[in-house]
PLY file of the C-alpha trace (Angstrom):
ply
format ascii 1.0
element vertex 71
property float x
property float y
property float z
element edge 70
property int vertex1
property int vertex2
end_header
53.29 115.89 117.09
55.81 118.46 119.29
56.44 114.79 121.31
58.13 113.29 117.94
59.92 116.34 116.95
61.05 116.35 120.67
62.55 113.10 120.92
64.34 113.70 117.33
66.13 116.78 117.80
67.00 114.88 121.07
68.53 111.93 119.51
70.54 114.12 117.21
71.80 115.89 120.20
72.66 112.90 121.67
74.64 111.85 118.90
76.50 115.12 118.58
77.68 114.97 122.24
79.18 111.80 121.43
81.80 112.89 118.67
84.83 112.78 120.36
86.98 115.86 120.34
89.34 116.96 117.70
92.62 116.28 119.93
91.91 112.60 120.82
91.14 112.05 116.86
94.52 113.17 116.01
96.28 111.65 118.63
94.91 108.52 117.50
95.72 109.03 113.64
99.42 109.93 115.31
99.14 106.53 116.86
97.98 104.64 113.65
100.72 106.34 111.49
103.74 105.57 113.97
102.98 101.46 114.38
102.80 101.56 110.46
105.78 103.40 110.03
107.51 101.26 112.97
106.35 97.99 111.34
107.45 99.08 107.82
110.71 99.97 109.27
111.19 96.84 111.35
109.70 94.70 107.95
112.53 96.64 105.91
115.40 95.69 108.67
114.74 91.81 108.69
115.46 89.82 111.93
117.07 90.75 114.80
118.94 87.64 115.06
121.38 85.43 112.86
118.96 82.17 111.78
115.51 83.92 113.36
112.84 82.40 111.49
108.91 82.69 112.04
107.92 78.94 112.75
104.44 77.82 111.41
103.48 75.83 114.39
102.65 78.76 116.48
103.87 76.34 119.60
106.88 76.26 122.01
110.10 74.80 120.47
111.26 71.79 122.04
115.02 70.86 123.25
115.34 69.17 119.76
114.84 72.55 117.73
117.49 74.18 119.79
121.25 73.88 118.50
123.28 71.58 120.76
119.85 70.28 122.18
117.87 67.01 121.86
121.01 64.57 122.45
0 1
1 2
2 3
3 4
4 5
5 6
6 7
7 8
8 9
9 10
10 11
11 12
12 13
13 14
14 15
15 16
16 17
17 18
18 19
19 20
20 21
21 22
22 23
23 24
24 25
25 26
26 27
27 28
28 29
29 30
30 31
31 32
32 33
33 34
34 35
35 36
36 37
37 38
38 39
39 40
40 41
41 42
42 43
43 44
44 45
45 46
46 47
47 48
48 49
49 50
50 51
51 52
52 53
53 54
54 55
55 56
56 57
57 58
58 59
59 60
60 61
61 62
62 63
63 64
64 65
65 66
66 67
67 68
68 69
69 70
């Protein structure tokens, strides 16, 4: 019976010595709450280009999507 109470209160030490400390938890919310301001911001400012569009063919534009190209 001591064994099982042994190997309990060892497993819940276990798990407390893997909570990670206070300072990495906030520097990771810090993290989290900059990209979503960032993207909100850069969402809210549109493109960065005249005629930048997303493309739904996720591939590499050819000559013929290009202005002036694909003569």
């Amino acid at each position: 019976m001591d064994e099982s109470r042994q190997s309990s209160s060892s497993v819940g030490t276990a798990l407390h010595n893997f909570v990670p400390p206070p300072a990495l938890c906030g520097f990771l919310l810090l993290l989290a709450l900059m990209f979503a301001v960032s993207y909100a911001i850069g969402t809210a400012a549109g493109p960065v280009a005249p005629g930048m569009h997303a493309t739904s063919g996720g591939g590499s534009r050819g000559m013929e999507d290009m202005p002036g190209g694909g003569h």
